[in-house]
N, C-alpha and C positions, 0 to 999 in steps of 0.2 A: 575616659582617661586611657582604659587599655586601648580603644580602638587606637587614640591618636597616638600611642608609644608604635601599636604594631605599626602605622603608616609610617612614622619616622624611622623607625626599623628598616623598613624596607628604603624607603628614602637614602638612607645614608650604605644601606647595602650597593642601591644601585650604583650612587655619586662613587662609590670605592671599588666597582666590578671596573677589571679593565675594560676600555673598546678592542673591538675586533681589528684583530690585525687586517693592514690596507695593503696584498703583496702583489707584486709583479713579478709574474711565472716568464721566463724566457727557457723556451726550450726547441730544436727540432726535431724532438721526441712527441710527436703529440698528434695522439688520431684528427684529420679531418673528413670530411664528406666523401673523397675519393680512396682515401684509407683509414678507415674507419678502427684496425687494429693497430695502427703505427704508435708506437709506445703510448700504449691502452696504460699501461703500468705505471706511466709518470700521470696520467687524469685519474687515475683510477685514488691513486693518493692526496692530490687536489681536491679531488671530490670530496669525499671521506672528509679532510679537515676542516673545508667550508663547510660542510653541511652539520656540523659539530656548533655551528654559528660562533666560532672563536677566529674567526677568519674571512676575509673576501677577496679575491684576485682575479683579477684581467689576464689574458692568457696573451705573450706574444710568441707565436710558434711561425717562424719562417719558412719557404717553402722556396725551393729552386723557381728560377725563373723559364719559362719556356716557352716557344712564341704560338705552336700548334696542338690542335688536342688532337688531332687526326690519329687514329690507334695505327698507322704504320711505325710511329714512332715509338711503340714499346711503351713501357711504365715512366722512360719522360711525357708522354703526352697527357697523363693523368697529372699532372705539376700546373697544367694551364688551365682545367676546371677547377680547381679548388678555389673556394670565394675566398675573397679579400678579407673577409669578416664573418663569420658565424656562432652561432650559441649552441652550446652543446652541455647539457644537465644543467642549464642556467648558469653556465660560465661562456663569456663575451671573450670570444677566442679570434686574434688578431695573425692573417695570414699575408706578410710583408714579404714582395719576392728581393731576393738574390741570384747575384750571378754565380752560377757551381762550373767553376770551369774544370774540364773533362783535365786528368793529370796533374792541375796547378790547386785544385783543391787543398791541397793538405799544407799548399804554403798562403795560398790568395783567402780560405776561408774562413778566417776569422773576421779578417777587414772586408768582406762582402758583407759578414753577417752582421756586424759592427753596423755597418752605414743602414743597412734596412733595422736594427732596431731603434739607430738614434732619430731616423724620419718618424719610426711609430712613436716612439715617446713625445717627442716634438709635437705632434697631432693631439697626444691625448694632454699632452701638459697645455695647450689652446685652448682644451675643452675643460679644462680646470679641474682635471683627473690628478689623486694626491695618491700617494703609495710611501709607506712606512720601510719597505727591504724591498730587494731581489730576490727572489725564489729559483736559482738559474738551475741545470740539471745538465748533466756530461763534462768533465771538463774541458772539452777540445775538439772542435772548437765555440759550443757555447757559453762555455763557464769565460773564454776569455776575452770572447765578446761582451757578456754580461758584466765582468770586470772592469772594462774599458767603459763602459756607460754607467757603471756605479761609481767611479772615481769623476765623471764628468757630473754627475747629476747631485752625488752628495748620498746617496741611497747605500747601506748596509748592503752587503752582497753576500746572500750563503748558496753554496754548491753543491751539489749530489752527487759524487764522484758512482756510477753503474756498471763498472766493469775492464771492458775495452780501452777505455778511459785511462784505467790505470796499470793494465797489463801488457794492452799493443803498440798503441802509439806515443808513448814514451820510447820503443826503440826509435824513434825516428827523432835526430836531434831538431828540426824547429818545433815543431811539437813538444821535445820534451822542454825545452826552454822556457815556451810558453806555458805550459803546465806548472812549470815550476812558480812561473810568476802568479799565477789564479793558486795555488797552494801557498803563499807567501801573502799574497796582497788582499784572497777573501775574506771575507768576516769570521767564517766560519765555514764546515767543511761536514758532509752528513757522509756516510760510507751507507749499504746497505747490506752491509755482513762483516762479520767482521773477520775474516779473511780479506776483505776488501780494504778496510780498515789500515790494517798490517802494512796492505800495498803502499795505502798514500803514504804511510810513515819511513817506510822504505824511501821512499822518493821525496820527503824532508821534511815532510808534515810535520808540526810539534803534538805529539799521540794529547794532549788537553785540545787539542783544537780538532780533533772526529771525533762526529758524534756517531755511534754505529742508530740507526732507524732502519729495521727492516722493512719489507714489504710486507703488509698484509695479504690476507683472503676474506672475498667478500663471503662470508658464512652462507648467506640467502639464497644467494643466485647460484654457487658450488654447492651441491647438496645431495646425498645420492637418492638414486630415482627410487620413485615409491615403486613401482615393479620392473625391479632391472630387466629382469625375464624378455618382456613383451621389450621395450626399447633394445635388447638386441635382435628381436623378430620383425621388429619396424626397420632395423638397418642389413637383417639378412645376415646375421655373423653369426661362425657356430665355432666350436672349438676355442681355443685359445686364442685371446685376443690382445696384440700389443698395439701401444699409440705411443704415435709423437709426434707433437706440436713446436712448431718453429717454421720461421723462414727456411726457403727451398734452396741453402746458400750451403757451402762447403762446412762453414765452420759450425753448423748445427749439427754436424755426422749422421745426417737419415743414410748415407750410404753405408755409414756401415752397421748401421743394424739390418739394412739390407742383406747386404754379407754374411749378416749372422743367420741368415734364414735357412739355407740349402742344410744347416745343422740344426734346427728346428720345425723340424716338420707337420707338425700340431698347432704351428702359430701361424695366426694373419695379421699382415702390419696395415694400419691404418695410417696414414701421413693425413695432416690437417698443415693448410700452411701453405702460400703462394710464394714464387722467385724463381731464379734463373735457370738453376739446375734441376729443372722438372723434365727435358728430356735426359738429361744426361742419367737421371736416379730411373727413367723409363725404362732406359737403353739398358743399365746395369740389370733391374730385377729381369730382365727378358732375356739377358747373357746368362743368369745364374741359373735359370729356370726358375723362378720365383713368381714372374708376373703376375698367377692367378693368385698370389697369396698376399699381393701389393696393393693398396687400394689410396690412390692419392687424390684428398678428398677437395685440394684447394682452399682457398683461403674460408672462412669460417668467422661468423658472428660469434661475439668473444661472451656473451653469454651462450650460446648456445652447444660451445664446447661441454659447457656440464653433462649433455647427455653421453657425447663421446665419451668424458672420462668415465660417468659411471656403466658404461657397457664395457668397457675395457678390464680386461687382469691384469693388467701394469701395464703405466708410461714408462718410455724409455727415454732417457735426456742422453743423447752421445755428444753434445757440445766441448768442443776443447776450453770455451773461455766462458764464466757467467758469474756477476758479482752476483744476483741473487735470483735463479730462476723463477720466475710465478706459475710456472706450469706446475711445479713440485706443488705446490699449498693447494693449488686448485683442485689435482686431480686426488690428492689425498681428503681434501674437503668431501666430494663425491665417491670415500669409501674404496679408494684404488693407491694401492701400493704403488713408489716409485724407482726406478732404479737410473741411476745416474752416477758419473764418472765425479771424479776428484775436483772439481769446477770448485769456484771461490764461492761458497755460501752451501751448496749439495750437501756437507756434510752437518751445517747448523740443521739445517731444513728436515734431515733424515736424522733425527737423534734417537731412532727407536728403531727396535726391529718391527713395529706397527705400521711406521714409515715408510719401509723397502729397506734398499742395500745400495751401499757407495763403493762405487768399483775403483780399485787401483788406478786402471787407465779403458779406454772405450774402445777396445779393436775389437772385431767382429768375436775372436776367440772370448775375450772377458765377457760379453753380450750374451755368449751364448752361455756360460759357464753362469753368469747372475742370474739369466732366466729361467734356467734349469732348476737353479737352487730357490730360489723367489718362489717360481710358482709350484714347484712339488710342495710346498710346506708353505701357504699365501697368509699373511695374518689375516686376522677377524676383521672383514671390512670397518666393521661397528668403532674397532678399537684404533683403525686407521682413521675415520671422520674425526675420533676424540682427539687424535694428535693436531690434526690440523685447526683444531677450535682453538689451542692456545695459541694461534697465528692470526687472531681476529687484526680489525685498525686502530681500536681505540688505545690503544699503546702509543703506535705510530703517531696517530694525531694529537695524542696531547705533548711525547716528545718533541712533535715541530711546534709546537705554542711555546713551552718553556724554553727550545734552542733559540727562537727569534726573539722573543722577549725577551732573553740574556743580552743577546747583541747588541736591542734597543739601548735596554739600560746600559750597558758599558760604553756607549756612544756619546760624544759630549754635545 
């Protein structure tokens, strides 16, 4: 008698567990084969929530279209090796090209990206592939593509509003028009700090319709090294050591912690991180007389950053615009203070002094005045990794179970 109670027990446990959500991720946020880092931050959250088994999703990540891989052609020609289709941590990642036209982008790309996702969904609705929501990610232009194939298909749309999204291209009236309609006509709307948060509501969101979901850090793979020591003697670093990780592009500011260098002369900047402005940040440390104290390390495996951070005494984030850095949780994971300007989410992320220090603003002078102060008096690494553990994913992931499964049920 008890065994058959416990089996019916279980029985009616299971009949009453929901299923796993069925999602469809639309994003051009999304590492593949040829960029293997390209918003690592939007899979890295995917991951984490299917792998929690409350979830499963097809990935479709579009990618410009481009007719040669010939490398005269610069980082377009890496757009023509990337496969059609690939797996990546056991997610089935759909790589649909698009036409990116050169200046017309920012009015022609939504209806590019539009048509390349409604040929994939077409494809996999043939192959009798079912999906419960959109899981879209940027507003603009994927959230409004994603929108347009959720109002055609009947599918729930929730969007991740990251940044940029909500602080740049809103000046630009088609853009902002359209934003407006992907904040108006989504299901629902996740921010990833709430500063960011603020923004959408700024821009008409009704505040019950964000949800704030941070980013996580993966605890495991951020971790500080068991003998920092010897990993700085493996990378040849002596003295005081700064990092910072980001694209090689203007608005990540490695120039001007460059700047700040010729006023700190005890520190070496480490740059991780590929893009265009690699000779131009050349050019600068070699005008400043810095070069020997510049070391640009290039693009870098996104786990393997954990060694950089934990040989570092502080990252520097000089970024003008960031709804939620992930450099910050990483490098604090592996035991390294961060120091970083006023950006939208820098200040959630630093709520300690274990943390580092949130600068006013990023000119070479604040850079040097936070470094000076940071590192004479560095917290306890120990009690810097403790910060960054209350920044795990299991938070994150079960907020996106409970936000889609609201949307389901209010859905008729």
């Amino acid at each position: 008698m008890a065994l058959d109670q416990a089996m019916g027990d279980s029985t009616a446990a299971a009949t009453l567990a929901p299923r796993a959500l069925r999602l469809l991720t639309i994003t051009t946020l999304y590492p593949n084969a040829r960029q293997p880092n390209h918003g690592v931050f939007v899979e890295n959250r995917l991951r984490h929530l299917v792998a929690s088994g409350k979830a499963s999703s097809q990935v479709i990540a579009p990618v410009p279209w481009f007719p040669s891989a010939n490398a005269v052609f610069g980082d377009w020609s890496r757009y023509a090796d990337i496969p059609e289709q690939e797996e990546r941590h056991g997610l089935l990642v759909h790589h649909p090209r698009y036409l990116a036209l050169p200046r017309l982008g920012i009015l022609s790309g939504p209806w590019m990206l539009y048509r390349a996702l409604r040929a994939t969904w077409a494809r996999l609705n043939r192959e009798g592939q079912n999906f419960d929501a959109i899981d879209a990610h940027y507003l603009f232009p994927d959230g409004v593509a994603a929108l347009w194939l959720g109002r055609e298909t009947g599918l729930p749309v929730v969007v991740t509003a990251r940044g940029s999204d909500t602080s740049l291209l809103p000046q630009y009236r088609v853009p902002r028009r359209l934003i407006s309609d992907v904040i108006a006509g989504a299901d629902a709307l996740v921010a990833v700090s709430a500063g960011l948060r603020q923004g959408l509501v700024d821009l008409g969101a009704p505040p019950a319709k964000v949800t704030v979901l941070r980013n996580g850090v993966d605890l495991d793979t951020f971790r500080p090294p068991a003998d920092r020591a010897a990993v700085r003697a493996e990378f040849g670093l002596q003295g005081k050591i700064l990092l910072s990780v980001g694209l090689l592009i203007p608005r990540k500011g490695h120039d001007r912690i460059i700047a700040a260098l010729p006023e700190l002369p005890d520190c070496t900047l480490l740059v991780a991180g590929e893009g265009p402005e690699r000779s131009a940040l050349e050019a600068l440390a070699l005008r400043l007389g810095v070069a020997d104290r510049v070391r640009l390390l290039g693009p870098q495996p996104h786990a393997a950053l954990a060694r950089l951070y934990g040989a570092a005494d502080a990252l520097v984030l000089a970024s003008l615009r960031e709804g939620w850095a992930n450099v910050l949780l990483e490098a604090m994971a592996c035991g390294t203070p961060a120091l970083a300007g006023p950006a939208w989410g820098s200040a959630e992320a630093i709520s300690s002094s274990a943390a580092g220090m949130v600068l006013d603003d990023t000119s070479p002078a604040a850079i040097v005045a936070g470094v000076r102060r940071l590192l004479s008096a560095p917290p306890d690494r120990t009690a810097t990794r403790r910060h960054a553990e209350a920044f795990g994913w299991e938070p994150t992931t079960e907020g996106q179970v409970a936000l889609f499964r609201r949307v389901l049920e209010g859905r008729p």
